[in-house]
N, C-alpha and C positions, 0 to 999 in steps of 0.2 A: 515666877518664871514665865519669860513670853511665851503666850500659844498655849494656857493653860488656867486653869482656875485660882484664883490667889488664895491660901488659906490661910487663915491665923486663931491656930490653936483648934477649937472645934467650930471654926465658925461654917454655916449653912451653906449648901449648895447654891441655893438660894440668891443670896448676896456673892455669891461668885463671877466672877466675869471672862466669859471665852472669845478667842480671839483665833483671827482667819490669816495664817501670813498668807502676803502677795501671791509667794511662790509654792504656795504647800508648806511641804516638807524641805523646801530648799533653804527654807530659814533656819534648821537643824545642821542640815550638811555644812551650811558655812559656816555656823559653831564650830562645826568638827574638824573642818579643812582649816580655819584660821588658828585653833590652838595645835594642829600637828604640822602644818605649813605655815607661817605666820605671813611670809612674804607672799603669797599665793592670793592675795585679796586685800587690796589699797585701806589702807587707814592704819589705826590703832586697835585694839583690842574693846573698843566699844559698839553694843551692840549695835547702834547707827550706822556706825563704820560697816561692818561686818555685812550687814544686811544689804546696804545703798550701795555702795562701795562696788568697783571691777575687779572681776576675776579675773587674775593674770593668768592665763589657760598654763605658760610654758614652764612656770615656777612647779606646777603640779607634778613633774616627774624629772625634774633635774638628778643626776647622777649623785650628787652631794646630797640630795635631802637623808635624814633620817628616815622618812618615813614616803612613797613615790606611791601619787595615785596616778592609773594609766588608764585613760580615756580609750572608747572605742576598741575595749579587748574582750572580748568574752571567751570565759573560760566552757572547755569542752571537754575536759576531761580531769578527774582528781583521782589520783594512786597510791594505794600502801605502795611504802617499799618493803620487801620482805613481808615476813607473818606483822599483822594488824596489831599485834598484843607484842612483841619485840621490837618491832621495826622502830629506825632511827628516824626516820623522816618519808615526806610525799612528794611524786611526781604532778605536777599540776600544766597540763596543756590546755593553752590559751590562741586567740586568735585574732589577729589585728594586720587591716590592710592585704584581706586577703591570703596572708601565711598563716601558718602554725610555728609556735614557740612553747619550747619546755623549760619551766623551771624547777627549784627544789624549795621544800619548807618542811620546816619541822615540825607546824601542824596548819592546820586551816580551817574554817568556820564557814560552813555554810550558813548562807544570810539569804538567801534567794526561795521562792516558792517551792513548794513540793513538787509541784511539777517536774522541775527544772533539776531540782535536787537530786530524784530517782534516775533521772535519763547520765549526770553527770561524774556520779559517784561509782566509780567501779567498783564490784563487787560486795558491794550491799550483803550484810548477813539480812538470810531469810527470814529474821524476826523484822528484821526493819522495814525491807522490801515488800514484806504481808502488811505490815504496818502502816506502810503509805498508800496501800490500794484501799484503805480505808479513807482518807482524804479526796473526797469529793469536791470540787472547783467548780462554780456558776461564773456564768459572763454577768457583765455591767454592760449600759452604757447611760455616759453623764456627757449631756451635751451643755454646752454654755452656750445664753443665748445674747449678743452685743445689744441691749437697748438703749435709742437715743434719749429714754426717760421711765419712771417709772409711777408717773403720777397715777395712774390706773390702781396700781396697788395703795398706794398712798389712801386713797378715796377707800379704799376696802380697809384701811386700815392695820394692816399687816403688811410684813415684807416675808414668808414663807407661809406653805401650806400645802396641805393634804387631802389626797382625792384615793376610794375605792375603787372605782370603776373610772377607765379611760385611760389613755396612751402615759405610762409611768405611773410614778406613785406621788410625787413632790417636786415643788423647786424651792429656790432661797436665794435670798439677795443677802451672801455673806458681809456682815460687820466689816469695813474697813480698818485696819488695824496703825496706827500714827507710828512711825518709825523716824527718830531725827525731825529732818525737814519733810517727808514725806508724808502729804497729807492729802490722803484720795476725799473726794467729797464723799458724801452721803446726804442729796439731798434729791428729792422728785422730780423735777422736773433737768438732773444733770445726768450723763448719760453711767450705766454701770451693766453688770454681767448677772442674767439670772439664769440659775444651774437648775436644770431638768434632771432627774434621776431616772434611770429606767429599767425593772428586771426581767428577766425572761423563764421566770419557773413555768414550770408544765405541770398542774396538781393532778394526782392520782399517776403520773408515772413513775417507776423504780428511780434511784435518786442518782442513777448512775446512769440513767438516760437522758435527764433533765437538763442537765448540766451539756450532752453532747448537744441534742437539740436547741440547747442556748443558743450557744456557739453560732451555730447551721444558719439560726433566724438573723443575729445580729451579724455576722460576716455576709450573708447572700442578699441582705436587705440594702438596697442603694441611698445614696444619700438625700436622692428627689425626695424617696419615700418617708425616709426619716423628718425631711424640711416640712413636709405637708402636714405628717401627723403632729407634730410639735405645734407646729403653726395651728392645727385645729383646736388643740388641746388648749392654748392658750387662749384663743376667740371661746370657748366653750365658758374658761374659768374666766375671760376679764373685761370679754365686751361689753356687757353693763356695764361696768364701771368705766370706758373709755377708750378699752384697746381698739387701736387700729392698725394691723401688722403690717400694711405697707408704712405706715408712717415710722411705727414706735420700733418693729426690729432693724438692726443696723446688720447682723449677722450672723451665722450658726455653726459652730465649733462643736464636730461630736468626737468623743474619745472614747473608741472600742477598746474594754478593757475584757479581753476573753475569757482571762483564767482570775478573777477580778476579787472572790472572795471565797473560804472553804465551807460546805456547810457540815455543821456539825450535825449527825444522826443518834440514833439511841447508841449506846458504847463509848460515844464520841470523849465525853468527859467523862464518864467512870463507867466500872466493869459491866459487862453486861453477858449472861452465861457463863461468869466464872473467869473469862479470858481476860487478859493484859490489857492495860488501857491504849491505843494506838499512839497517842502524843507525847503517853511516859516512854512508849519504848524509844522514839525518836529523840527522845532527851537524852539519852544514855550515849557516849560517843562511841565512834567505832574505828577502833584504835587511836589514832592521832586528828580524828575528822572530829569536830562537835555542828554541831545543828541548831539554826536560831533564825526560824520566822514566826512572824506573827499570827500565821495558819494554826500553829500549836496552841493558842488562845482561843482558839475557837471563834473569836470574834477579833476582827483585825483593826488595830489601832496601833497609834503611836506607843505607845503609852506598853501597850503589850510587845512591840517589837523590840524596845529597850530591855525590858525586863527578861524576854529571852535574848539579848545580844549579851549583856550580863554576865547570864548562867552559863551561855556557850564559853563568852573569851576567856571565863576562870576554866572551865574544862579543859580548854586550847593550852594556859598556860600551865597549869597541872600537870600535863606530858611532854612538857620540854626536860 
């Protein structure tokens, strides 16, 4: 399957080969939108198609479809109707272009972060809402940096690497992935993007401070400041070998991701004093709502957000 390791039978990690689409995750979604829209994205049902191919924006929420994804809505509120355990269905207000819109469903799936989840969900049983103040959120930030080449690394012999001490922790020059006709180079001296990682824990503080002080450092921190320290970190790890950052970067792309990963604590995966694990209780639906991020993993991946979308939509359709 693209975007994943091939295996056959019990063959080794090893001999696997992992794969970076262009877009992220958006090489999933267009899986998803082309088998429940099929006219919503140019081609045939091949993955080339699917992937290369334009998204016809307006096909995605025509009246006629089976199935209408709406752009630019965000939902701000989700309702029992009646008692949670009787009730026939959900009030779900949403908001686009400025209004507010209400509709009804017979159940719904939260897929969106914890965060987002507690603020949305009206009256949360008290096992859940305890449950989720146990979910703690750190910031990211992954800047990408435009290079006109990467001969520097070349010479060092690696294209990713890891540092203790200094501004982040890693970067990488993701594998380009051949799609169709689509074929990015990978070669040193052509130009391509190498991704900085960077976290903001705070050691020795309570794990519910860390997280807010993340926040604080990366949103009040400006972007000069970010270009400089990048910029040093890189002369630090590649002047030897070549770097020269006015020549070699072309430019700097950061993406503040605030509420970016959950950290797991002691309890976090199983009991700790006898109490309820927090992720199992968030498993359990409440009434007609079921729950499905990849926070519940404890470690956030693809791979994990599937396997809880899964368990929620059989929940989901269990109470129909």
């Amino acid at each position: 399957m693209p975007g994943f390791p091939e295996f056959q039978g019990h063959r080794s990690l090893r001999n696997s080969h992992w794969h970076s689409f262009p877009g992220g995750n958006d090489g999933f979604s267009r899986c998803f939108i082309k088998a429940l829209i099929p006219d919503a994205i140019e081609g045939n049902k091949r993955f080339a198609d699917i992937h290369n191919r334009r998204v016809l924006f307006p096909a995605l929420d025509r009246e006629s479809n089976k199935v209408r994804l709406r752009l630019s809505a965000s939902v701000v509120r989700v309702e029992q109707e009646g008692v949670p355990e009787t009730g026939r269905g959900l009030s779900v207000v949403y908001r686009k272009d400025s209004k507010l819109y209400r509709l009804k469903a017979r159940s719904v799936v939260m897929a969106c972060g914890s965060r987002l989840t507690r603020k949305v969900v009206s009256g949360l049983p008290a096992a859940h809402a305890d449950a989720y103040t146990h979910f703690h959120v750190c910031p990211i930030l992954v800047a990408n940096v435009a290079i006109t080449n990467w001969r520097f690394l070349y010479r060092l012999g690696f294209t990713a690497c890891k540092w203790a001490d200094g501004f982040g922790f890693g970067c990488n020059i993701r594998k380009p992935m051949y799609v169709g006709n689509y074929r990015p180079p990978l070669h040193p001296d052509k130009p391509t993007v190498l991704t900085f990682y960077v976290s903001f824990h705070q050691p020795g503080l309570p794990i519910e401070e860390q997280g807010e002080r993340g926040r604080k450092k990366l949103l009040g921190t400006s972007y000069a400041e970010f270009e400089s320290r990048i910029v040093g970190q890189m002369k630090q790890l590649f002047s030897e070998a070549g770097f020269i950052a006015d020549k070699d970067i072309a430019g700097i792309i950061l993406n503040r991701w605030t509420y970016a990963y959950v950290n797991p604590q002691p309890g976090f995966y199983f009991s700790k004093d006898g109490l309820p694990v927090p992720r199992d209780i968030i498993r359990k639906p409440f009434g007609r709502i079921a729950f499905a991020h990849a926070e519940l993993n404890g470690h956030q991946h693809w791979v994990a957000a599937v396997d809880e979308g899964i368990r929620a939509s059989k929940q989901a359709l269990a109470s129909f």
